[in-house]
Structure formats: C-alpha cells, structure tokens
C-alpha positions, -999 to +999 in steps of 0.1 A: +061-066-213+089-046-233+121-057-239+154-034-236+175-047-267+218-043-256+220-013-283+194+007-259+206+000-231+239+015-243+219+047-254+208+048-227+237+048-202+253+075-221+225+095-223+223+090-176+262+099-178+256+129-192+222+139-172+219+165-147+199+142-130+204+124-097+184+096-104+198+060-108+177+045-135+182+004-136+172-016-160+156-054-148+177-074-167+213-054-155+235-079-128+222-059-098+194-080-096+191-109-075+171-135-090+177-157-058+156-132-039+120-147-029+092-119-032+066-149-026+040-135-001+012-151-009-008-183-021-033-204-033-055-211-002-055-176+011-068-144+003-037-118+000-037-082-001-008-055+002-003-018+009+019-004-014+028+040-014+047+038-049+059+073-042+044+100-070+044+070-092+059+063-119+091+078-100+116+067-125+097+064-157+101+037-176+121+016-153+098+018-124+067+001-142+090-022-162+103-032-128+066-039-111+056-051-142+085-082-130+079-079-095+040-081-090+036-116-102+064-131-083+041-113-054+013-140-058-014-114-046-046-110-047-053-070-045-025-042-037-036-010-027-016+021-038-009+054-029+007+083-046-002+080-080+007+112-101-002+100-136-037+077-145-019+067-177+008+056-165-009+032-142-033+019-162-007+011-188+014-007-158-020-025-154-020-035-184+012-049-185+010-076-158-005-109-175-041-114-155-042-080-139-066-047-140-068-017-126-090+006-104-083+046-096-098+069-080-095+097-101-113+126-080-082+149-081-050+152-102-026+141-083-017+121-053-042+096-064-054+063-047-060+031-066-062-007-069-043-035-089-061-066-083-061-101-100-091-111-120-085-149-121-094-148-079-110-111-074-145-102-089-149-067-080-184-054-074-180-017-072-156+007-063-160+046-050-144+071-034-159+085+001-156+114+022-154+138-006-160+171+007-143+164+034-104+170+028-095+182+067-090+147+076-089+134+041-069+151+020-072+123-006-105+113-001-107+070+009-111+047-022-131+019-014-135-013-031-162-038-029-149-076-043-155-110-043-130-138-034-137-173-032-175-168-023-166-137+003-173-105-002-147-085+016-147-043+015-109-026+015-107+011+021-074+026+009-063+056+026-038+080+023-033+103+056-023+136+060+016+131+064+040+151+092+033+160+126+050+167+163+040+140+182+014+163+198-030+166+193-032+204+192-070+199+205-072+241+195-058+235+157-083+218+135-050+219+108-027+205+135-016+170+117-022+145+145-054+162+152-064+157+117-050+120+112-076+114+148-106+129+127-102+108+096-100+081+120-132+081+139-147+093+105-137+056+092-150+042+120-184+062+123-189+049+085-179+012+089-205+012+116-229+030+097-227+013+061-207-017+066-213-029+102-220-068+092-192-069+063-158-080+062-137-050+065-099-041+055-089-008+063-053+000+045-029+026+033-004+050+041-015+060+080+014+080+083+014+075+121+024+049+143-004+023+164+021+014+192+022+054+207+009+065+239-025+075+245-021+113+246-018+113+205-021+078+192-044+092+166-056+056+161-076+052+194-110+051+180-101+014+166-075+004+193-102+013+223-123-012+203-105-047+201-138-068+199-145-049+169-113-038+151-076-054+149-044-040+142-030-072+120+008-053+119+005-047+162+034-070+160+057-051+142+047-022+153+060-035+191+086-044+180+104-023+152+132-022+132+151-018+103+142-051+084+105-050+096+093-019+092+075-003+059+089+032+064+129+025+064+141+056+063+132+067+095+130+033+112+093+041+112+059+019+108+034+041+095+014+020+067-013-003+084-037-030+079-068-032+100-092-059+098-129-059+115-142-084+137-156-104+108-123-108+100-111-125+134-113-161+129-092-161+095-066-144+110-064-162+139-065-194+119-031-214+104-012-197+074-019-159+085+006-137+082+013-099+082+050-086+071+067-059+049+083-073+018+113-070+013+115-059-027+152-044-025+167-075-018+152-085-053+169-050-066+198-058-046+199-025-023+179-003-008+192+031-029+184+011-059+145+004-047+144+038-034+155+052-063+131+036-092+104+026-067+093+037-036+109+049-001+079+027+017+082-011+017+049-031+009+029-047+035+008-075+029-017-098+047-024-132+045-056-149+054-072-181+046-106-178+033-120-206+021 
C-alpha cells in the first residue's frame, strides 16, 4: 500500500486549510489513531462474513481506501459485502491493495453499486450474478449474489441494498410507498431461495434499511420471521435490544443492516464460537466524526460461524 512521506502530508494540510470543503481528511499514520484498538472479528476455525454500506464509496478519496486498505486485514474475514459503491475503479484498486484479497461488483448500473471483497487463501468463488434485474420496484439495486467455497461448503450470500426512507406505515394502495416496497423485495428473496436454492446454505445480507424487531402491521420482514424453521435473523439480539454501541446505523440509534441465515445454516450457529456484532472501526480512528467522515455513517456487521 502507499506511503504518505512527512513533506505530503504538509501539502497536504495546507492545501485542507484552505478548502472550501467540510470534509476532515486523516491520514493512517496521524496520532488520532488508536493502535490499541482490536478490530479482530474473526478466525481461523470459522467461516466470517460482514456487511459493510461504505457510503458512495470512496467518500474521502484517498484516505478512505488507504484507511481500509489498514483496516480489512486486522478484520480476519473471510468475505464483506458492500454497498454503495460509486466508482468500479476505485474499488478494484482498493482490492487490489489488500495483500490476498479480490474483488467482485456488480456492475449493472452506474452508481450505487453492490460488491464483494473476499479472501482467496479461504474463499474459492464459483460464480457470481446479479438477480432481479428488471425488477427495480422492490430492488432498486438489483441483489448480487455470490456462489463460494469455504472449507469444503459451498455457501450462497445475497447482498442487498433496500430502498431507503419510509413512515413506519405499508401503504397497501401505493406500490412506491417505501415499506411496501422493502415487503416485496422481501418475499421476492424468499420466493427465489425456495425456488433455486431451497437445499443450499443461504446468507442473506446488506443494507435492509428497516428494522426486524417492529410490530406486525409493517415489519416488512415477515415473510422470513413467520418462517423460523426455515430462516434466522442472526442480529434478533441486537435488534431487541438496541443502542448506541450495538447498533450499525449510529446516527439514528437504528439497526437496519441484517444478516439472515437459512435453516441449513442452524447448527453452526447454534454451535460454540458463533457470534453476530457490529464492529466498532471508530474506536480504531479514534471517534466517530472521524470514521464518519472518511468512511462510512453505517458500522460493519459481521458473523461468525464455525464450519468445519
């Protein structure tokens, strides 16, 4: 990865005293980070995966890739889904500066894209595809599915990006009402896993942009919580129970990016060393404005499970 030499760093500060700009660019090596911060989430007996919305990524270019391009090994993951990407370049070239680690986008549309950093030392991926593509009322960025291999399984993620916004109400005669459309794309995920991937192991992930833990009357998630021999929510916990520290959505005190495994699924996550939590990356940064500011205002969530 590059390295800032002390003469460009001084450039660059006075060039930032002198923008118009708002936003705080940091550089990794500056005294704001806290190298006693643990971003370990996952491990060598387990299969790890995280949600990540890296918010119309790269949001402070250069500093935000040369700050995941730090942060993604100290990770010890297997795959990370993302949302928001703006530029393919960009995150290919981010790609290609963590040591081990390749890329997959979805590039159907322009912006807004969905995509996948994974780890080829554990993950052999089979395939990967976009679905749902002519269908943008409940997908307005279509589902990127990838098909991989880990440790002799072969799992299926399906990284989603949901329409965003809402009132806390299904307007049953508005096929544009928000909730109503977040409840299509739903069912539509389930009506496919059951129709093309009914025997695999399934992760469904992303940006949901709408909380499990509602009420009935527009939980737009019901087509997977009214099946729990079939489908589980592995973040029901923090979504019960939320907070500032636990949550992936901050801001707002919110929990809106998931991770829902299929019954397939159930005995490795039910078995010793499972886990499913936000990580905290601006401790590493040493706030929250400065994460917020080169990164992302969502939190990663990862999951833990062993298979062996």
């Amino acid at each position: 990865m590059r390295k800032f030499l002390y003469t460009g760093l001084v450039v660059l500060a006075a060039l930032l005293a002198f923008s118009c700009g708002t936003t705080e660019f940091t550089n990794p090596n500056t005294p704001n980070v806290n190298p006693d911060a643990n971003l370990l989430f996952g491990s060598d007996d387990s299969f790890d995966v995280v949600t990540w919305n890296l918010r119309t990524f790269p949001l402070a270019d250069p500093a935000t890739s040369e700050l995941l391009a730090l942060i993604i090994p100290k990770l010890k993951v297997d795959v990370i889904a993302c949302q928001e990407i703006m530029s393919y370049g960009d995150f290919i070239e981010l790609a290609e500066m963590i040591p081990h680690f390749e890329a997959r986008v979805s590039n159907v549309s322009n912006s807004y894209l969905l995509a996948y950093l994974y780890d080829t030392r554990t993950v052999e991926v089979n395939s990967d595809y976009a679905i749902f593509l002519n269908d943008s009322n409940p997908f307005p960025r279509p589902p990127h599915v990838m098909d991989l291999n880990f440790n002799g399984h072969n799992v299926f993620l399906i990284n989603n990006h949901l329409k965003a916004f809402g009132d806390n109400y299904i307007d049953e005669d508005d096929p544009w009402d928000e909730e109503y459309r977040r409840r299509t794309a739903c069912r539509k995920l389930d009506q496919y896993i059951v129709s093309n991937l009914g025997d695999e192991k399934v992760i469904v992930l992303g940006d949901m942009n709408d909380q499990i833990a509602e009420p009935a009357e527009y939980n737009v998630f019901l087509s997977f919580l009214d099946k729990p021999q079939e489908y589980l929510f592995t973040d029901m916990h923090i979504a019960l129970n939320p907070n500032y520290s636990n949550v992936s959505y901050p801001p707002m005190v919110s929990h809106i990016d998931h991770i829902l495994i299929s019954n397939e699924l159930f005995p490795a996550w039910r078995s010793a060393g499972s886990s499913c939590r936000v990580i905290k990356v601006e401790d590493w940064l040493g706030n929250w404005a400065s994460y917020s500011n080169q990164i992302s205002d969502h939190r990663p969530l990862g999951l833990r499970i062993p298979l062996d």
